[in-house]
GUMI-557847 format. One record per residue: x, y, z of N, C-alpha, C in turn. Coordinates in Angstrom, 3 decimals, decimal comma. Layout:
N
((X; Y; Z); (X; Y; Z); (X; Y; Z))
...
//
This chain:
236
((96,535; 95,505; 129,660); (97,629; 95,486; 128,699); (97,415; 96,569; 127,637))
((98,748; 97,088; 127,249); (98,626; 98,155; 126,219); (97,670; 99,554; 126,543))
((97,534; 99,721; 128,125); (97,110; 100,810; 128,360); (98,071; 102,013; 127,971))
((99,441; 101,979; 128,160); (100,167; 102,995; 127,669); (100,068; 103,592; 126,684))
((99,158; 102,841; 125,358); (99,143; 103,310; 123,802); (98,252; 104,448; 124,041))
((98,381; 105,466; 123,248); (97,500; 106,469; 122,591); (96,491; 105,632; 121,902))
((95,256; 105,341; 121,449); (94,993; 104,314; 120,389); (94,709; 105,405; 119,077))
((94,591; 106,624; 119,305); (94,312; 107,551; 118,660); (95,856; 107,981; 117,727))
((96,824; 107,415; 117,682); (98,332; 107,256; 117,477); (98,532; 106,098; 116,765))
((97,457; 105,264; 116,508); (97,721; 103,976; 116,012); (96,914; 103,648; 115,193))
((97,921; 103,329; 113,455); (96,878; 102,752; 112,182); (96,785; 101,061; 112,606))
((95,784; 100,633; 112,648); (95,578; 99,231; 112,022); (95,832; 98,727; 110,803))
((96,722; 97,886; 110,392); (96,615; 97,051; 108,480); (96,547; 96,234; 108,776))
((95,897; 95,364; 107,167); (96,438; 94,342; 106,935); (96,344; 94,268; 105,432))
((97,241; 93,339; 104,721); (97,256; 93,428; 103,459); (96,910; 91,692; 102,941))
((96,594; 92,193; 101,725); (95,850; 90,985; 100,850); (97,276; 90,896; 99,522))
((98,142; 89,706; 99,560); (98,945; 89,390; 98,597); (98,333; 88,054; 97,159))
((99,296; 88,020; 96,443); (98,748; 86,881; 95,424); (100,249; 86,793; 94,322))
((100,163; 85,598; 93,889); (101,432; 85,380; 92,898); (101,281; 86,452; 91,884))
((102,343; 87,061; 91,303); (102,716; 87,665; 90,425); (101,915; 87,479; 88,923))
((101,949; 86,329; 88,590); (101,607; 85,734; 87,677); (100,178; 84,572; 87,975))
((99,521; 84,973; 86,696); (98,007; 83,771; 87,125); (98,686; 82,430; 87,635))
((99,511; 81,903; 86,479); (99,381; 80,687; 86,577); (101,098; 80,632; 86,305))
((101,588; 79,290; 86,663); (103,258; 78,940; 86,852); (103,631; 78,645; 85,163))
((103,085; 78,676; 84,791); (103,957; 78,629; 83,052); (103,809; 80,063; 82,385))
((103,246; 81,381; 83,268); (103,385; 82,397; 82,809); (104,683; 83,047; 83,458))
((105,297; 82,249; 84,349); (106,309; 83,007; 85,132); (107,997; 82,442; 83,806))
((108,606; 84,184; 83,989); (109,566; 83,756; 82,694); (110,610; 82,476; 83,547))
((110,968; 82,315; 82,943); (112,084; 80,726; 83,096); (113,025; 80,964; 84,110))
((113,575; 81,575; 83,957); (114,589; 82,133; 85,043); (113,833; 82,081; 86,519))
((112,581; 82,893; 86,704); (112,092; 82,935; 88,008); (111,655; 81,324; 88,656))
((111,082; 80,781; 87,152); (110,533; 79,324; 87,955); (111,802; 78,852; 87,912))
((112,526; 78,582; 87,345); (113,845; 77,936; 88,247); (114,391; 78,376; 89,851))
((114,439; 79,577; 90,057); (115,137; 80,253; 91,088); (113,502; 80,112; 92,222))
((112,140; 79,664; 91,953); (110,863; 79,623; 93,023); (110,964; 77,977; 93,055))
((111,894; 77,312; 92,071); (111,736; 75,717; 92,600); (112,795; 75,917; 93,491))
((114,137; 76,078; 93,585); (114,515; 76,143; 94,029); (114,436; 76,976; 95,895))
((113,887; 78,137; 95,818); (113,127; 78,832; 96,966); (112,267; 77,896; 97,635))
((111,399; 77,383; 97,087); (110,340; 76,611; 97,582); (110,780; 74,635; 98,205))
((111,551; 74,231; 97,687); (111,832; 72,810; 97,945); (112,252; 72,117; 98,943))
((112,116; 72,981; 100,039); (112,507; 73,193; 101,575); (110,488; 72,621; 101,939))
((109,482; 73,857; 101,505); (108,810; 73,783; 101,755); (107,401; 73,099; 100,798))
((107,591; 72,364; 99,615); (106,073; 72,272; 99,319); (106,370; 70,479; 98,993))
((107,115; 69,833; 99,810); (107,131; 68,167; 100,190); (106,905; 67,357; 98,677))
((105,764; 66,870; 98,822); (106,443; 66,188; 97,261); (105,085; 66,821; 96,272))
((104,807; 68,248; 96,391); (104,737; 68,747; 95,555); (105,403; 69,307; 94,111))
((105,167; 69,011; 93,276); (106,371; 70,018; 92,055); (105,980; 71,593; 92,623))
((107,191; 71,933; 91,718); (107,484; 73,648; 92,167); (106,209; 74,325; 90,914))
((105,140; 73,717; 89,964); (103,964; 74,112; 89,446); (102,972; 74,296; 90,111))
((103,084; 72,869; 90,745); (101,615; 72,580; 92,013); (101,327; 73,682; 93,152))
((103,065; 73,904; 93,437); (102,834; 74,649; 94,762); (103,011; 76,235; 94,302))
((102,579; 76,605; 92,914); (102,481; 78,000; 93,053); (101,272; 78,934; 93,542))
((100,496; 78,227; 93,457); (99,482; 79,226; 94,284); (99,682; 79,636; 95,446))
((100,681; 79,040; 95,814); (101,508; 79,811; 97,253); (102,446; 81,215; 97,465))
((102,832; 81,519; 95,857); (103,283; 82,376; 95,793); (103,518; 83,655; 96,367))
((102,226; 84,290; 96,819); (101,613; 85,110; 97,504); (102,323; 85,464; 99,070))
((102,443; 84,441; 99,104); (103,356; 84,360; 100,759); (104,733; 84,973; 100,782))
((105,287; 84,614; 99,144); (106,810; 85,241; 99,317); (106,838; 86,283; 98,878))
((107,335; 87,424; 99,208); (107,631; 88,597; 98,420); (108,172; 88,941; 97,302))
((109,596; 87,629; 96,710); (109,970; 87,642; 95,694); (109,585; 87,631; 94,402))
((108,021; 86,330; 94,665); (106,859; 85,862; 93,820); (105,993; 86,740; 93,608))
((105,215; 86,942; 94,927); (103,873; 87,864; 94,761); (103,765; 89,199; 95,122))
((102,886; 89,759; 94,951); (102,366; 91,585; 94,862); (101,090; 91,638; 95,954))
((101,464; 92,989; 96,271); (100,213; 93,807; 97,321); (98,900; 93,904; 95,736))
((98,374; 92,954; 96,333); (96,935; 94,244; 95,597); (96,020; 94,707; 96,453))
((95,871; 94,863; 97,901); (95,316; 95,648; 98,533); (95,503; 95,788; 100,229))
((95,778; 97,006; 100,281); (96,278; 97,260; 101,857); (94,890; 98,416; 102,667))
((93,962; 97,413; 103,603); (93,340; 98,403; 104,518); (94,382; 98,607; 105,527))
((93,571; 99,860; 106,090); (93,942; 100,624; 107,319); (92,714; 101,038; 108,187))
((93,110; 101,469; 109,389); (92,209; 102,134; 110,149); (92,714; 102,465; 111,192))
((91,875; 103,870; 111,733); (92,307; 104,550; 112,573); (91,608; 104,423; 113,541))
((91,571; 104,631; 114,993); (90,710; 105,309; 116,115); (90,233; 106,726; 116,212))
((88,653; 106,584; 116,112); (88,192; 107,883; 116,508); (88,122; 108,666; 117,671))
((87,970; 109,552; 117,588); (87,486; 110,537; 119,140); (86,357; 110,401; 119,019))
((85,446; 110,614; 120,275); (84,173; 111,465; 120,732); (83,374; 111,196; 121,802))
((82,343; 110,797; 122,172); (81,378; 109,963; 123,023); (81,937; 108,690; 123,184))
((81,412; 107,709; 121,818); (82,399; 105,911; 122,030); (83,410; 106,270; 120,746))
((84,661; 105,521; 121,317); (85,439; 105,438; 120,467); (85,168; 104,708; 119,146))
((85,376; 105,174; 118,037); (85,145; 104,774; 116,907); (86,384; 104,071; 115,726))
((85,839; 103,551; 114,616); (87,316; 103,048; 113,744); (86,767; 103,867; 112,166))
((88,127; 104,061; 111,502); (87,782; 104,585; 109,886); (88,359; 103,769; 109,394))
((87,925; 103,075; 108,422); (88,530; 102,659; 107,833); (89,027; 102,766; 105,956))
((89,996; 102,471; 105,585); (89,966; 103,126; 104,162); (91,012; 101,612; 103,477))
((90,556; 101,529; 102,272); (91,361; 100,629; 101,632); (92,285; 100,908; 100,182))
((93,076; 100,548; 100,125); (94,044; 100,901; 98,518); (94,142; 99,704; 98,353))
((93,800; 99,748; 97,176); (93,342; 98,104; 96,099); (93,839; 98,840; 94,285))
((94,541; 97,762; 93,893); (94,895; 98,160; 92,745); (95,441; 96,828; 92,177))
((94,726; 96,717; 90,865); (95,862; 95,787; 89,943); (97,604; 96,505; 89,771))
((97,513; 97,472; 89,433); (99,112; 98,362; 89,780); (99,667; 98,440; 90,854))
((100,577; 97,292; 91,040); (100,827; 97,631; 92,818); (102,120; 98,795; 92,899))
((102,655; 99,459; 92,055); (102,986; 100,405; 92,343); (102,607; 101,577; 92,718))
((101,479; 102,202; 91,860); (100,347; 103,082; 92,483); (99,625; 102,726; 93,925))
((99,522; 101,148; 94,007); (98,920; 101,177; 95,545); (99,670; 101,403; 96,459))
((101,123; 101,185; 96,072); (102,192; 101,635; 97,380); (102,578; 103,204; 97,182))
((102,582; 103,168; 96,072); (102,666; 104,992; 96,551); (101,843; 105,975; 97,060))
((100,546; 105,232; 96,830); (99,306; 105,571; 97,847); (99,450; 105,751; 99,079))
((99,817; 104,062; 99,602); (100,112; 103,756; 100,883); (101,156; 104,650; 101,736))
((102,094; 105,212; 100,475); (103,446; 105,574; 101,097); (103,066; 107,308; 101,363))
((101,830; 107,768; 100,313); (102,137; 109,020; 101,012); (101,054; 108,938; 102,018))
((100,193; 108,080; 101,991); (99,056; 108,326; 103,200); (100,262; 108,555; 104,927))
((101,120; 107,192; 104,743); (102,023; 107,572; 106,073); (103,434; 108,557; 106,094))
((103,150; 109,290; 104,858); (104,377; 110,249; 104,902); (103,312; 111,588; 105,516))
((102,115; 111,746; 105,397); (101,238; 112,201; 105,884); (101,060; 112,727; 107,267))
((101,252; 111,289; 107,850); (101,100; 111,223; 109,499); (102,812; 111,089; 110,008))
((102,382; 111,911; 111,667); (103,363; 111,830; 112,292); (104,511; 110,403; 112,355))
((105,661; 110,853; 112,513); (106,793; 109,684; 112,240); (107,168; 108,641; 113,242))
((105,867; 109,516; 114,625); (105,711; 108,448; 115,306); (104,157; 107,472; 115,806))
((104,049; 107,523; 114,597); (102,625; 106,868; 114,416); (103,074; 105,401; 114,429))
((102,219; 104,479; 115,653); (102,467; 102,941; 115,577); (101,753; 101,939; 114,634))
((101,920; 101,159; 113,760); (101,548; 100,353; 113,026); (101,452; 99,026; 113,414))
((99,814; 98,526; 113,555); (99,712; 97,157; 114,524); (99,216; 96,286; 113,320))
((99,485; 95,160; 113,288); (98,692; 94,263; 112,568); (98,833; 92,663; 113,405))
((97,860; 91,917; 112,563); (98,386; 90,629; 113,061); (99,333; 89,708; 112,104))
((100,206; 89,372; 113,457); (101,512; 89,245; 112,461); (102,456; 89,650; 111,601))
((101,989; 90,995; 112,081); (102,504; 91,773; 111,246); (104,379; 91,653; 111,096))
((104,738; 91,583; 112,111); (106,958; 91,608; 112,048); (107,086; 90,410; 111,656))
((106,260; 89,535; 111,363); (106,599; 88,286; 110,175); (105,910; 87,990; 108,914))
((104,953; 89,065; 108,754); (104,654; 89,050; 107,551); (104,361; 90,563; 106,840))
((103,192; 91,054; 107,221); (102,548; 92,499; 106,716); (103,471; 93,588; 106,427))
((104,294; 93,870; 107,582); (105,487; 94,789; 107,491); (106,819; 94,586; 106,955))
((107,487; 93,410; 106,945); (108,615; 93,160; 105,955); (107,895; 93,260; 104,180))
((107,028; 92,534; 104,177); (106,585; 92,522; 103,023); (106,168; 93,554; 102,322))
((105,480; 94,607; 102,919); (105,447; 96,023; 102,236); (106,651; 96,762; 102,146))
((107,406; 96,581; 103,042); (108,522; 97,439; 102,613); (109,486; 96,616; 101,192))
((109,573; 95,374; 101,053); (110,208; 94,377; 100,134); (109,615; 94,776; 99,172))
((108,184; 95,471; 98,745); (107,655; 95,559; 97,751); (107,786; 96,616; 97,616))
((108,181; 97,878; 98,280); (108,207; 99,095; 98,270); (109,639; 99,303; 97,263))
((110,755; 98,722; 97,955); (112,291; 98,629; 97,335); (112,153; 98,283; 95,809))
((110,795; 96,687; 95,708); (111,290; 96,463; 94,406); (110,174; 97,724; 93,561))
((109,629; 98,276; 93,878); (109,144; 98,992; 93,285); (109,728; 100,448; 93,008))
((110,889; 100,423; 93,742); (111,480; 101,546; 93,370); (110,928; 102,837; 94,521))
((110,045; 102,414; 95,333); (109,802; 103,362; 96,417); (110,107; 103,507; 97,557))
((110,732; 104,955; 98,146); (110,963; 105,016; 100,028); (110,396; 104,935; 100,547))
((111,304; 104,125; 101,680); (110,498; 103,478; 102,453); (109,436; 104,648; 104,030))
((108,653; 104,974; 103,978); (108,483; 105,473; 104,300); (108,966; 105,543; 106,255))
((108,902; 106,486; 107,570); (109,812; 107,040; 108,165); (109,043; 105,431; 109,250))
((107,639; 105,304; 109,354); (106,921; 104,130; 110,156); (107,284; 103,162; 109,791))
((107,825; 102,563; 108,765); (107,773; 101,508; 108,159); (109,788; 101,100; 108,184))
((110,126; 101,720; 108,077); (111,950; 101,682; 108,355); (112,813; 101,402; 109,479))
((112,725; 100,197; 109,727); (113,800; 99,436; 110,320); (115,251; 99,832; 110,717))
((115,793; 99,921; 109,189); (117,320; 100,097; 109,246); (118,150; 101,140; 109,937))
((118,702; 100,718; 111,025); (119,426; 102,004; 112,057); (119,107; 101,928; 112,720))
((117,679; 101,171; 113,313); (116,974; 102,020; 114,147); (117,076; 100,655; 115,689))
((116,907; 101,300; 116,303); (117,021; 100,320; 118,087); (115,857; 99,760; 117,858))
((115,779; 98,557; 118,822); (114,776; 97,838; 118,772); (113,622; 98,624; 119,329))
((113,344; 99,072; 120,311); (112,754; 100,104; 121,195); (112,630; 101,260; 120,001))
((112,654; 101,649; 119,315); (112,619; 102,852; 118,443); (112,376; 102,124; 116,959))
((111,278; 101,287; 117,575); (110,669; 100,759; 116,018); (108,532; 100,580; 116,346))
((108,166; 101,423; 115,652); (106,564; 101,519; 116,330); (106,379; 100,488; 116,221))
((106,313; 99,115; 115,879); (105,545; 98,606; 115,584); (104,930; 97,395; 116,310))
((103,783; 97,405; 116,545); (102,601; 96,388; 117,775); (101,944; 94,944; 116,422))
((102,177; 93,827; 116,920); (101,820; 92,941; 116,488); (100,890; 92,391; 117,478))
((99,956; 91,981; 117,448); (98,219; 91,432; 117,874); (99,160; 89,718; 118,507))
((99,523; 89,155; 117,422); (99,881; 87,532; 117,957); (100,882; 87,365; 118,449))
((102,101; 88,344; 118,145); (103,247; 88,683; 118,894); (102,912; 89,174; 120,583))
((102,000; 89,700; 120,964); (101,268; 90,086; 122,211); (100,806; 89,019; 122,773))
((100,072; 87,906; 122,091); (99,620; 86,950; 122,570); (100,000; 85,417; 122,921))
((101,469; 85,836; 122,303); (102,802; 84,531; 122,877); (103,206; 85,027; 124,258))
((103,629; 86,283; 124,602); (103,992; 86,388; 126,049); (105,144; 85,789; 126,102))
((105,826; 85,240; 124,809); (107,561; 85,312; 125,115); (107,232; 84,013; 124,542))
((106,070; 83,411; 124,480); (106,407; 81,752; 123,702); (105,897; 82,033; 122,345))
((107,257; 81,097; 121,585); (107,585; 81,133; 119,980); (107,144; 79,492; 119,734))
((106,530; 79,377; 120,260); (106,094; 78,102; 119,510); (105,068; 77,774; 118,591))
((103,976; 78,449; 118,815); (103,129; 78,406; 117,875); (102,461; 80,008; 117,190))
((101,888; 79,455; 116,218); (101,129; 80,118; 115,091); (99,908; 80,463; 115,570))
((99,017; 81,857; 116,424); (97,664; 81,509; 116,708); (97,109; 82,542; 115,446))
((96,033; 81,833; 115,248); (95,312; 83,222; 113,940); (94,198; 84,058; 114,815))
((94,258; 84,806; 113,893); (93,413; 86,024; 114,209); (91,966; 85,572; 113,891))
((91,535; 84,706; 113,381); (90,119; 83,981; 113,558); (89,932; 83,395; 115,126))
((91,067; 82,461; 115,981); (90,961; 82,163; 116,530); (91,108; 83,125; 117,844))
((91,485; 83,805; 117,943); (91,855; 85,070; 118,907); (90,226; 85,172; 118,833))
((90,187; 85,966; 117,846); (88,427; 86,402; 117,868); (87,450; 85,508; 118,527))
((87,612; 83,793; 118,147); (86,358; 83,079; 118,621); (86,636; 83,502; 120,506))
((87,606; 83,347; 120,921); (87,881; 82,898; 122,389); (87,713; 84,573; 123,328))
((87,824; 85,709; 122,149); (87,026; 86,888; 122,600); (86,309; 87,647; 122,041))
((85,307; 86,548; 122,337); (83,767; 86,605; 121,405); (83,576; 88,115; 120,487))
((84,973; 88,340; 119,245); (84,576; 88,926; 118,610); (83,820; 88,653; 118,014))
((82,950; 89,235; 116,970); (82,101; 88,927; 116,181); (82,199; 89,063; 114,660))
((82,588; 88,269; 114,012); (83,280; 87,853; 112,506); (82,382; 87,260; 111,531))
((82,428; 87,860; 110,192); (81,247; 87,727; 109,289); (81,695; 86,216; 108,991))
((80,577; 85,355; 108,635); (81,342; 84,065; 108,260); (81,071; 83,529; 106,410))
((80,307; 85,074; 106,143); (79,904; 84,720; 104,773); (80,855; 85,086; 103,410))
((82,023; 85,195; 104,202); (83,183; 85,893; 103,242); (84,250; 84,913; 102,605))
((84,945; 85,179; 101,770); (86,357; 84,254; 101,623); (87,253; 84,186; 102,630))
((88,149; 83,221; 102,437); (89,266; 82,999; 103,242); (90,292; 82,944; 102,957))
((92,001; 83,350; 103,331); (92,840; 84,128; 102,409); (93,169; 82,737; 101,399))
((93,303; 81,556; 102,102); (93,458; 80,655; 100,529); (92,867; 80,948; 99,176))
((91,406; 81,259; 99,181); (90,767; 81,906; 98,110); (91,449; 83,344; 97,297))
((92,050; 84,397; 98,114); (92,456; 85,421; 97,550); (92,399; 85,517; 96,063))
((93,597; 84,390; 96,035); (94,364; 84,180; 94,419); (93,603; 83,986; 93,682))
((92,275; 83,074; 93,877); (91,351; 82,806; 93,162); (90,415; 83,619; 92,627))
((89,995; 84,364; 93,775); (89,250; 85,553; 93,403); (89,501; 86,803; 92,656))
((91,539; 86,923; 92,460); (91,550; 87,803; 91,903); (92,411; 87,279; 90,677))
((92,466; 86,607; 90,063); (92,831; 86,033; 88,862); (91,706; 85,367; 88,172))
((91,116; 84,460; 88,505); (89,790; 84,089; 87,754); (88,825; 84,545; 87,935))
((87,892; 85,483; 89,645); (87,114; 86,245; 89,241); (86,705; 87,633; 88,971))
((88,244; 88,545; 89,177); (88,705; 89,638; 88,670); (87,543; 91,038; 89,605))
((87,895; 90,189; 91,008); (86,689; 90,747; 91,856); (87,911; 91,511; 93,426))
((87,990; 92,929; 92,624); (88,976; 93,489; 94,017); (88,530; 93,328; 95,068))
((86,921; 94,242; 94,583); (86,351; 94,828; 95,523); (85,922; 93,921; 97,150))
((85,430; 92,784; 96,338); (85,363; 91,437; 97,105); (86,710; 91,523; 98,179))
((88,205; 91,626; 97,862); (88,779; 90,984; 98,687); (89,087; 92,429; 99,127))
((88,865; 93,441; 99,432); (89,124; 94,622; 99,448); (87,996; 94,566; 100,819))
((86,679; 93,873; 100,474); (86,206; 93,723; 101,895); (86,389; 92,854; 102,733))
((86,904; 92,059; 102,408); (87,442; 90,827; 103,436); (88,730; 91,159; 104,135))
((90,005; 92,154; 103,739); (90,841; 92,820; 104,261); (90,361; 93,773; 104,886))
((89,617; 94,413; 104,788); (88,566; 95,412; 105,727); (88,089; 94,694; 107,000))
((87,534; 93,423; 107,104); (86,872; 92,766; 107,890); (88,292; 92,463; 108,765))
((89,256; 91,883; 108,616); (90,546; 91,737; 109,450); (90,986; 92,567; 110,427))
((90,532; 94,248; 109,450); (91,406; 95,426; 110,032); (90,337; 95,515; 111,270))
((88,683; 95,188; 111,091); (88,057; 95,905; 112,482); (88,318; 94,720; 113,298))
((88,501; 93,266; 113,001); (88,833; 92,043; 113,984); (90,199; 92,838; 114,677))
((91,112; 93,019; 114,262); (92,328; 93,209; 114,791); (92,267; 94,141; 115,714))
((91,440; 95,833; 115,231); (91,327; 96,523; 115,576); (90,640; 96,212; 117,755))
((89,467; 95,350; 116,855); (88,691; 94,576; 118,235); (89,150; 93,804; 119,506))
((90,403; 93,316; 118,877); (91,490; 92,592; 119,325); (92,137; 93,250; 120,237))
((92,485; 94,745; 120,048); (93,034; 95,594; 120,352); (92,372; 95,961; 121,156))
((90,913; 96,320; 121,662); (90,130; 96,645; 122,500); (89,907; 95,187; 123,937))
((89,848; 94,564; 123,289); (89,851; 93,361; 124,504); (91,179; 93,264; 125,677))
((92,229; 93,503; 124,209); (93,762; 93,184; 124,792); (94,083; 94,647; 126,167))
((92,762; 95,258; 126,342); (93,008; 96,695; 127,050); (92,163; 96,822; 128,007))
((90,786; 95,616; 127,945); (89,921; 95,213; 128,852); (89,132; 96,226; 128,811))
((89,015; 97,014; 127,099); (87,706; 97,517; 127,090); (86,624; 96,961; 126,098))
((85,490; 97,737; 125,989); (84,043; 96,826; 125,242); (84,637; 97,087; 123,590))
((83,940; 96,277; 123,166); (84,448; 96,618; 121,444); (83,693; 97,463; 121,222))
((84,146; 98,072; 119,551); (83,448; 99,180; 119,481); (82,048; 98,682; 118,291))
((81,070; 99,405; 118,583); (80,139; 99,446; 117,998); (79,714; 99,400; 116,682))
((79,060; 98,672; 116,237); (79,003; 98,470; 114,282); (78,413; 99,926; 113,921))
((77,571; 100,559; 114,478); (77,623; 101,797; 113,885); (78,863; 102,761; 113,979))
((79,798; 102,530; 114,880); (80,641; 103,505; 114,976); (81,692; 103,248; 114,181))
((81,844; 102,309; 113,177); (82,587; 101,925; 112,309); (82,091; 102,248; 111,175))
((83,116; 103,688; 110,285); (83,303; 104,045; 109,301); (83,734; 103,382; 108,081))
((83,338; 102,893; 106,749); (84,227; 102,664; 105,504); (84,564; 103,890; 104,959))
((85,431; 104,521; 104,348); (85,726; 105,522; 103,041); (85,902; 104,850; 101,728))
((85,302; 105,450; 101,312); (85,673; 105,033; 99,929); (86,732; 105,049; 99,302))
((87,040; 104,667; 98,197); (88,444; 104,946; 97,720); (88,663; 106,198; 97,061))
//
């Protein structure tokens, strides 16, 4: 599967979101009216206070504060780079983001997991409210279904069934990727970056996703994963 891809043609993301606001009595009045309302479908007999740490999930509520990527290398064994944009300013991190892929060719594919129900609507939603274009990979509108790059990891792994939710932890156990287990987990995000004011932290745990996914990507092709030395960080 997915022998047709270039892999050398293809960024890996994934992004790390969180509510707008620390806490639900900092959000102005207007919004918590219009997020009880958004939400009362989904948080049961929670109040619309309780269930803000969920925020993060909607685009309306919450902000990018950090988007890895990674590429495929050339040479002997194929290799991954990886690079991350992390910012309390999520406008600067998307305009980061936006010229890194105004950068690359317009037909560069963008894979994530889950990405066409979450990663990719959501950057572009944040791109608009931020006042930024959308860049040429990332743009939907006009375009044929077939004339949209984009490869989703769990979308591959339904095979046409919409019934369930599989995660990318679990993909990994059943092809014995190999996943750090000493890290956070995205419930924590919010936590970590409002009370312990620690990017860098979740900046590596979105890093850790991009080489799972990436790995994901190597199995899904029935080749060996790639090697912990052959995996690059850049700095920011």
């Amino acid at each position: 599967m997915l022998e047709q891809y270039d892999l050398h043609n293809l960024m890996v993301l994934d992004i790390e979101t969180v509510p707008q606001y620390s806490a639900f009595e900092q959000v102005p009045e207007n919004l918590q009216k219009l997020w009880d309302l958004k939400t009362q479908n989904n948080r049961k007999e929670a109040t619309a206070e309780e269930f803000y740490d969920r925020a993060g999930i909607w685009a309306e509520f919450g902000k990018i504060i950090c988007i890895s990527v990674g590429i495929f290398t050339k040479g002997k064994n194929t290799g991954l780079r990886i690079k991350s944009f992390f910012s309390h300013d999520e406008r600067e991190l998307l305009i980061n983001f936006a010229d890194l892929l105004h950068s690359q060719p317009a037909s560069l594919i963008l894979c994530a997991h889950n990405g066409k129900e979450f990663d990719f609507p959501y950057i572009c939603r944040r791109m608009l409210v931020n006042g930024i274009i959308i860049p040429p990979q990332l743009e939907m509108s006009g375009k044929k279904p077939w004339e949209i790059n984009h490869l989703d990891t769990m979308e591959l792994w339904k095979f046409g069934d919409f019934k369930n939710y599989t995660s990318l932890n679990l993909l990994a156990a059943i092809f014995n990727i190999p996943t750090p287990k000493d890290d956070i987990d995205g419930s924590q995000v919010g936590h970590v970056y409002w009370v312990e004011d620690n990017l860098h932290r979740i900046s590596t745990y979105c890093q850790k996703d991009v080489v799972a996914t990436a790995q994901l990507i190597r199995r899904y092709r029935g080749e060996e994963l790639i090697a912990d030395d052959c995996i690059t960080l850049i700095a920011e």
